[in-house]
C-alpha positions in Angstrom: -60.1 -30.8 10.3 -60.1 -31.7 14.2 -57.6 -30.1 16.4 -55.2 -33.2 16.4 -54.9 -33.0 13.0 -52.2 -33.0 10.9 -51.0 -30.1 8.8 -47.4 -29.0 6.7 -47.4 -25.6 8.5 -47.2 -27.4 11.9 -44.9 -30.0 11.0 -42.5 -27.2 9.2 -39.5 -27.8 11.9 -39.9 -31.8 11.8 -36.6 -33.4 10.8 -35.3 -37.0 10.6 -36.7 -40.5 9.8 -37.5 -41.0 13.7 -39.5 -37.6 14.0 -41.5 -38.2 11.0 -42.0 -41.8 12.1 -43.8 -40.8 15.5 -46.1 -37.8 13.7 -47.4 -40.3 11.6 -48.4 -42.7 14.4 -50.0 -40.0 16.4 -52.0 -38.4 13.2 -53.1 -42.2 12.6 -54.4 -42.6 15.6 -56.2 -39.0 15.6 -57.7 -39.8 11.7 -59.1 -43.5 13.4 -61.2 -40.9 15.9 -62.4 -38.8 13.3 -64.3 -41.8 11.7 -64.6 -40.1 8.2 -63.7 -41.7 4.5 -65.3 -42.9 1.9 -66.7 -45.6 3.4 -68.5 -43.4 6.2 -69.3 -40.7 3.5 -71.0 -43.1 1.7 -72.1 -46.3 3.9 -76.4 -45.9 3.4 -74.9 -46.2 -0.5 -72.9 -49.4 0.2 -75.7 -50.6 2.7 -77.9 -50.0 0.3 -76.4 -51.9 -3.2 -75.7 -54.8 -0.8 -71.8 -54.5 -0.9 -69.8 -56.9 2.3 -69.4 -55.3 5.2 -66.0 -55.8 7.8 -66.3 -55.3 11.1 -62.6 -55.4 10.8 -61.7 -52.5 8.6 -62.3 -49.2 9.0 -61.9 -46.4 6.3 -59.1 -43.9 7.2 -60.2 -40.6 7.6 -59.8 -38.1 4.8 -56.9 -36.1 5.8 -54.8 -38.6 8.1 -51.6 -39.5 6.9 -51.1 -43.4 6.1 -48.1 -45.2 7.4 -45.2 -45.0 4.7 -43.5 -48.0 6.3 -44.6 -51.7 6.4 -44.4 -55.4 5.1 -45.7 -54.0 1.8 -46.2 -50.6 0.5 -48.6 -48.2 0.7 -51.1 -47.2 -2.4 -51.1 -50.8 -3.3 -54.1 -52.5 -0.8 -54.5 -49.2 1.0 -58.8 -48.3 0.5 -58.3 -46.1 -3.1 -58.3 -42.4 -2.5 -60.0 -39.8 -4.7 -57.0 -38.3 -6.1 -53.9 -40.1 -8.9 -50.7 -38.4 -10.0 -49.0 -41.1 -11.7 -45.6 -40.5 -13.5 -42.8 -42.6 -15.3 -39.6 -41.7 -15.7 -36.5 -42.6 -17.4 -33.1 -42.5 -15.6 -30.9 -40.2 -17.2 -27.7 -40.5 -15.5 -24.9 -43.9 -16.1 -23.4 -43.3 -13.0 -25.0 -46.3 -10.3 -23.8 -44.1 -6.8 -26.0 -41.0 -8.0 -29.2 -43.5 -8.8 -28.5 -45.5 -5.8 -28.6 -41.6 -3.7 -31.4 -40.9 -5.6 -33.0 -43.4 -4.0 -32.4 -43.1 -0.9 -33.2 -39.8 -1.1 -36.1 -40.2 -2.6 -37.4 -42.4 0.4 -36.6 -39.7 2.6 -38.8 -37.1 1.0 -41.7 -38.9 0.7 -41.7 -40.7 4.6 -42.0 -36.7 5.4 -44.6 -35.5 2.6 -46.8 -38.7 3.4 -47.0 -37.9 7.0 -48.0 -34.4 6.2 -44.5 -32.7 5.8 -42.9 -30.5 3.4 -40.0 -32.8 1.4 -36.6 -31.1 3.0 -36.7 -29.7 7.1 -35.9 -27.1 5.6 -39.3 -26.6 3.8 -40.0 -23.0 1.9 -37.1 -21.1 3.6 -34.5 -23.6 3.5 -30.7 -23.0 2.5 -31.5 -18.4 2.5 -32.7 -15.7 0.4 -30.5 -16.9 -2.4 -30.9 -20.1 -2.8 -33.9 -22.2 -4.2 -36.3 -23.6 -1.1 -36.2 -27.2 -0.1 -40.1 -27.9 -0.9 -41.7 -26.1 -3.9 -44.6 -24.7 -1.5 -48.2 -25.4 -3.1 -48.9 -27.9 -0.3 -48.5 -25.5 2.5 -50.3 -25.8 5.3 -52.5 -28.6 3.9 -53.1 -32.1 6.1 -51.5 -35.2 4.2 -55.2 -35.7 2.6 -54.5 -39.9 3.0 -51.1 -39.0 0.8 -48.8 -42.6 -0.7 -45.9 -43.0 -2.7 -45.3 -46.1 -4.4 -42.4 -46.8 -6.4 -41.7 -49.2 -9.2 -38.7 -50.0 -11.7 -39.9 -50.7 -14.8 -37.9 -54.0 -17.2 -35.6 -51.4 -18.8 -33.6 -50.5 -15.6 -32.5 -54.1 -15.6 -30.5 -53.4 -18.9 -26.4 -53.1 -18.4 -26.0 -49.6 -17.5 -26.1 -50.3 -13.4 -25.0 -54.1 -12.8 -28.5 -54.6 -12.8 -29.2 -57.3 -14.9 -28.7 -60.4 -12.9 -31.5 -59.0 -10.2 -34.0 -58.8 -13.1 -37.0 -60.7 -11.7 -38.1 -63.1 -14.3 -41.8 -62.1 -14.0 -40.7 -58.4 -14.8 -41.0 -58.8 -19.1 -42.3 -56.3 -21.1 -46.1 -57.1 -22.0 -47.0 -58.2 -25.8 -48.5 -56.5 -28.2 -52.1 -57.0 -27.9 -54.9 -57.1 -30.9 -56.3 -53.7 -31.4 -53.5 -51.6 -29.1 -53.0 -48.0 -30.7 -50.0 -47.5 -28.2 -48.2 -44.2 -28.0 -44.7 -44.6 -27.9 -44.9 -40.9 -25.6 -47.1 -42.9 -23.0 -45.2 -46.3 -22.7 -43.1 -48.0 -20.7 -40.4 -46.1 -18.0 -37.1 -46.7 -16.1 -38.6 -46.0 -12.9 -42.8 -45.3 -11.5 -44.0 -43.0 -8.9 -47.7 -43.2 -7.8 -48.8 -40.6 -5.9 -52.5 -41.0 -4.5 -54.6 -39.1 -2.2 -58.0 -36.9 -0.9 -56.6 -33.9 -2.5 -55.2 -33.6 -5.8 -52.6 -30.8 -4.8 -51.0 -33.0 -2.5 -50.5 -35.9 -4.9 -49.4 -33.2 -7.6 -46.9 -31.6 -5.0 -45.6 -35.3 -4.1 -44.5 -36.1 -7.7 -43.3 -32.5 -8.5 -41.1 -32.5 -5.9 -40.1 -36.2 -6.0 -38.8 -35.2 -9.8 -37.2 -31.8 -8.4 -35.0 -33.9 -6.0 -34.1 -35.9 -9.6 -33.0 -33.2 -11.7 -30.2 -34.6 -13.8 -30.3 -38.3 -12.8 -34.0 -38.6 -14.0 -36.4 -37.2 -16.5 -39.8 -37.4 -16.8 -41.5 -39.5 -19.5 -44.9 -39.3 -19.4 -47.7 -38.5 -16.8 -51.2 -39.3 -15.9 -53.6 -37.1 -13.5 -56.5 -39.1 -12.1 -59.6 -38.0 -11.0 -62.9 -40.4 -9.4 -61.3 -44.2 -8.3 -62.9 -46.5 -10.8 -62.6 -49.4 -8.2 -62.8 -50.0 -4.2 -59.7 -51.6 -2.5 -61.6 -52.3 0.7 -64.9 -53.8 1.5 -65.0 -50.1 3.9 -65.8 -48.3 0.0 -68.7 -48.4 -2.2 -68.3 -49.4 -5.9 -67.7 -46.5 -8.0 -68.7 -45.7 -11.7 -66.2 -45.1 -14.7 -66.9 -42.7 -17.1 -69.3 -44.8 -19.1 -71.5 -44.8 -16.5 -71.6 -48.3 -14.9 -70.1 -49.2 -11.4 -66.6 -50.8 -12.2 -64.9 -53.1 -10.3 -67.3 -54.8 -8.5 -65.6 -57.8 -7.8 -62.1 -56.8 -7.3 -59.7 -58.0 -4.8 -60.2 -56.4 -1.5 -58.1 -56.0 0.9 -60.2 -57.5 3.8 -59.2 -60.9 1.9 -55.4 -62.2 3.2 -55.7 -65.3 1.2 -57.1 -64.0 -2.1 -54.1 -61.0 -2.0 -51.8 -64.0 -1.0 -52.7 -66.0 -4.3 -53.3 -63.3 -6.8 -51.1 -59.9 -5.6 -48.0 -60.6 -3.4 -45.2 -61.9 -5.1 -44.1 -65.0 -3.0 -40.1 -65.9 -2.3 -40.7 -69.4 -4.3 -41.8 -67.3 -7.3 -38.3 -65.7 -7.5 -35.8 -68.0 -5.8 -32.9 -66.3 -7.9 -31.6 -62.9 -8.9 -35.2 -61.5 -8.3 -35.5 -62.9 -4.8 -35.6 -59.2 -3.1 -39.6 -59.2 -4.7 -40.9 -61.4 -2.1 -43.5 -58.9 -0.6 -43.8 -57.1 -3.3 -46.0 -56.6 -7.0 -46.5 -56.3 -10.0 -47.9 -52.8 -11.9 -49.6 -52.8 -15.0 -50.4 -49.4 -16.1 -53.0 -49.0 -19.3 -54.6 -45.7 -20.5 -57.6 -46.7 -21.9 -59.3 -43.6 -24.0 -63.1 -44.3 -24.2 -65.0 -43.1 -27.0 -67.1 -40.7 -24.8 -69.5 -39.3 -27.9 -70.0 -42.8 -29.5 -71.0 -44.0 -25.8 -73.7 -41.7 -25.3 -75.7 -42.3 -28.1 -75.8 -45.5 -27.5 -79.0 -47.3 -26.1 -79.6 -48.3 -22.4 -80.2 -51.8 -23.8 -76.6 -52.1 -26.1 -74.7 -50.3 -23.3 -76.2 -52.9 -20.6 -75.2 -55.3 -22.9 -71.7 -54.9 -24.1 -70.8 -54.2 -20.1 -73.0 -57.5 -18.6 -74.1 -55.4 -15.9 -77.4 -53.0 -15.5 -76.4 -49.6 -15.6 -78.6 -48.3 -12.5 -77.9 -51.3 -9.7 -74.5 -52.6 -11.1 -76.4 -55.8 -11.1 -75.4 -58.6 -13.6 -77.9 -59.0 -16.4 -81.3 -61.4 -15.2 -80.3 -60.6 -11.1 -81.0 -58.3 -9.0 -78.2 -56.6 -6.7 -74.8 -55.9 -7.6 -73.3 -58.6 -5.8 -75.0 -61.5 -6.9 -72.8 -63.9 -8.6 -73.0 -63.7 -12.2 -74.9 -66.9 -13.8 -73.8 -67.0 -17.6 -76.4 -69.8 -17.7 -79.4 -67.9 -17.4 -81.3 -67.4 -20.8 -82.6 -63.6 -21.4 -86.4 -63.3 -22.8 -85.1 -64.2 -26.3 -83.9 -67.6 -25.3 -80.3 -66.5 -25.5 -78.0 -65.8 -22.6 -78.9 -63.2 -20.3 -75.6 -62.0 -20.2 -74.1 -62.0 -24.1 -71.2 -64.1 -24.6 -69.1 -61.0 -25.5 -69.8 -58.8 -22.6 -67.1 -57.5 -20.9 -68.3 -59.0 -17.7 -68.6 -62.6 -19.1 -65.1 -62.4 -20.7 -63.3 -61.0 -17.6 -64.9 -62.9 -14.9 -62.4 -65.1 -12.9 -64.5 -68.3 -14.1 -63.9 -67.6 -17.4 -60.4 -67.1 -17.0 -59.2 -70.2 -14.9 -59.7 -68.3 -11.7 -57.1 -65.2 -12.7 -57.7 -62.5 -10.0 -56.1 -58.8 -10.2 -56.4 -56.1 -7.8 -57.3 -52.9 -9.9 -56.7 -49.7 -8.3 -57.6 -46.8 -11.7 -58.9 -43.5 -12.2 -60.9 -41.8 -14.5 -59.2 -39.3 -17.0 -60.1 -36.4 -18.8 -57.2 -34.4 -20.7 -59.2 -31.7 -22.5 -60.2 -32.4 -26.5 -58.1 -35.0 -29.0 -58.5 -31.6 -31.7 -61.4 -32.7 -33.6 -64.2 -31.5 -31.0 -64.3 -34.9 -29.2 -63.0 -35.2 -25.4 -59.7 -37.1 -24.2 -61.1 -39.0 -21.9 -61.2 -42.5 -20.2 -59.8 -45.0 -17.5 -55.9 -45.0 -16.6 -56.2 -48.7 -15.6 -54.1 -49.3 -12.7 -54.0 -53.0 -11.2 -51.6 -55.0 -8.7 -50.6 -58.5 -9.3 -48.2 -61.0 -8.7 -47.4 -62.3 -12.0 -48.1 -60.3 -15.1 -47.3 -63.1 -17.3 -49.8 -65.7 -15.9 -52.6 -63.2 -14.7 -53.0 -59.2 -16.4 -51.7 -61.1 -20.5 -54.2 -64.2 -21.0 -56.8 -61.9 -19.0 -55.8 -58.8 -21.7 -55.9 -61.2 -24.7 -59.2 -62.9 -24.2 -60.8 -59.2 -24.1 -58.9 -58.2 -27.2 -60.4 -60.8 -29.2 -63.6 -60.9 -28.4 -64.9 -58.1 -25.8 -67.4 -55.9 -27.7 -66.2 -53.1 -25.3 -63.1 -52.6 -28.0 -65.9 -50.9 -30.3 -66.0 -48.0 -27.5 -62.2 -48.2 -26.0 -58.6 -47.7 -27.2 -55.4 -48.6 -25.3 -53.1 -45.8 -26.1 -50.7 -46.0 -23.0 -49.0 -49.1 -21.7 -46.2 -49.9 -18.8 -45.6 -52.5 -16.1 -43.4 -52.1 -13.3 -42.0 -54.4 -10.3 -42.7 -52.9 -7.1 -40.8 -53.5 -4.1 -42.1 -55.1 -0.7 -42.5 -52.2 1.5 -39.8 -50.7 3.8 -38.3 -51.7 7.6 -37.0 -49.0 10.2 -34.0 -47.8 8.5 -34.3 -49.1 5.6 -34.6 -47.2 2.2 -35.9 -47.3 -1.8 -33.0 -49.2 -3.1 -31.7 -50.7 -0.6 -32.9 -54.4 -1.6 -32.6 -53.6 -5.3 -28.7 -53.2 -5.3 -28.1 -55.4 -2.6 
């Protein structure tokens, strides 16, 4: 890291909003020198597969911090770092002050850890010898690493333990049962989301650990995910990635180079909740799905099936009968047996915005790999992470036309399941909360 840049052990005596607010504008501008990212790291591959180019964005470098404050939040559009720590939690405590503090404490914490701070000013030493410190201390001295927080409240805070229930938005419902789901009840749904994502794994783990210290007795955690390997770009600045099957994933997403596209398909717009939910305008929609792939049934597989069931080749990312991964997909073209080029049940087909009356999400997962199920075969697969504005019109028809006909299901399970309303992002001043109890 440069000499400008950013690291805990040099931000130890920071304090207060305002301090924390004008480290992260100086570190930005010192990670736009440095020129690194994924993009940079890996532009002759991009060049190369023929992915869009922007002359307008530019890849933030590894370890700069990213603004915490803004119209929306950060973690949602921002170009997908390497790193996840996901975690849902359920709120523990009846009493509405003590969630509301929580909060707004909670905002606090993470406008200092995303700008490369420990949580408290106080940091490891904090409150003496005989008292616990103010930050847990396995992120000391490291830069931010590209470090955001994103919160989301998941359908079943809205129930009538805070005087929540008349700011339910009405796109906040919890998702159907879909054909073929093996959900765990241990992985599903949540009171409350954190996302943490960034270049370095300790720093997201750090985020959330601490983030759940400061919530000791007014929440608990549910369940968790670690992510490793973003299995799709955010920003035309990133090559295409490949999931753990092989194939580049998420070719066509949403990028956030594309104001009208997010407009349409990811912010949540004040017409679309003109009453209780109102305080969504800016915001999204999560959907969270951990999808275990059958890892040993995969890779015994042929070239030709695999190429098939996806709709893509496995080496260029192209779609079957083109050439380069960006060419539009033509589900006219005839293969050299006379029948389509791309099968009718490829995942590709099925979940292309034409066959879906132009539904749109912006995915954002991570692979997974949480040692062996027991029976000598790895737990392993995509935590499927996308952004949208309506969960009920876009992520369900898009979900149900897979699960009845995507040969993909013959290598996949969806085990895990949750969707969450996340909030536009914050003003000066302004804190987690704040909107949500108005």
């Amino acid at each position: 890291m440069s000499d400008e840049g950013l690291s805990r052990r040099r931000l130890l005596g920071v304090s207060g909003t305002a301090a924390v607010a004008g480290v992260v504008a100086g570190a930005t501008t010192a990670g736009a020198l440095a020129q690194r990212g994924n993009a940079v790291s890996r532009g002759d591959e991009a060049t190369a597969a023929g992915a869009p180019t922007s002359t307008a964005a530019t890849a933030p470098a590894l370890d700069a911090p990213i603004p915490f404050r803004g119209e929306h939040q950060a973690g949602i559009v921002t170009p997908a770092q390497d790193r996840l720590h996901f975690v849902a939690l359920d709120v523990v405590t009846k009493d509405r002050v003590q969630l509301q503090q929580l909060l707004e404490d909670w905002t606090r914490a993470a406008e200092r850890m995303t700008a490369g701070a420990e949580a408290a000013p106080g940091g490891l030493v904090g409150g003496g010898p005989n008292r616990a410190p103010e930050d847990t201390g396995e992120a000391f001295g490291l830069p931010a690493s590209g470090l955001t927080i994103t919160i989301g409240y998941g359908p079943s805070l809205f129930d009538d333990r805070f005087g929540l229930a008349s700011r339910r938005p009405a796109a906040l419902q919890d998702l159907p049962a879909f054909t073929g789901d093996q959900l765990d009840p241990r992985r599903t749904r949540g009171d409350l989301c954190i996302q943490a994502c960034a270049n370095d794994p300790q720093v997201a783990v750090h985020a959330v650990r601490n983030l759940v210290r400061l919530g000791f007795g007014v929440v608990a955690v549910r369940w968790s995910q670690l992510g490793f390997g973003r299995t799709s770009s955010t920003s035309t600045t990133q090559a295409t990635p490949r999931n753990l099957f092989g194939f580049k994933d998420g070719t066509n997403n949403v990028k956030a180079e594309e104001p009208e596209g997010l407009a349409q398909h990811v912010w949540v717009a004040p017409q679309d909740e003109p009453h209780g939910g109102a305080w969504m305008a800016g915001g999204s929609y999560l959907v969270a799905r951990r999808i275990r792939m059958h890892i040993e049934v995969w890779d015994r597989t042929s070239l030709q099936e695999q190429e098939d069931v996806i709709g893509r080749d496995k080496k260029e990312g192209a779609p079957l009968g083109q050439s380069k991964e960006f060419d539009t997909p033509d589900f006219s073209r005839k293969g050299p047996d006379g029948g389509p080029a791309i099968p009718v049940n490829a995942h590709v087909r099925l979940a292309h915005e034409s066959q879906l009356g132009g539904i749109r999400i912006l995915r954002r997962g991570y692979n997974f790999t949480d040692g062996s199920d027991g029976v000598g075969h790895l737990d392993a697969g995509l935590f499927f992470v996308a952004y949208m504005r309506n969960p009920g019109k876009q992520f369900v028809p898009m979900q149900r036309a897979l699960a009845k006909a995507d040969v993909l299901n013959e290598y996949i399970e969806h085990n895990g399941s949750a969707v969450f309303a996340c909030p536009p992002g914050l003003g000066d001043g302004e804190h987690w909360g704040k909107a949500l109890f108005g």
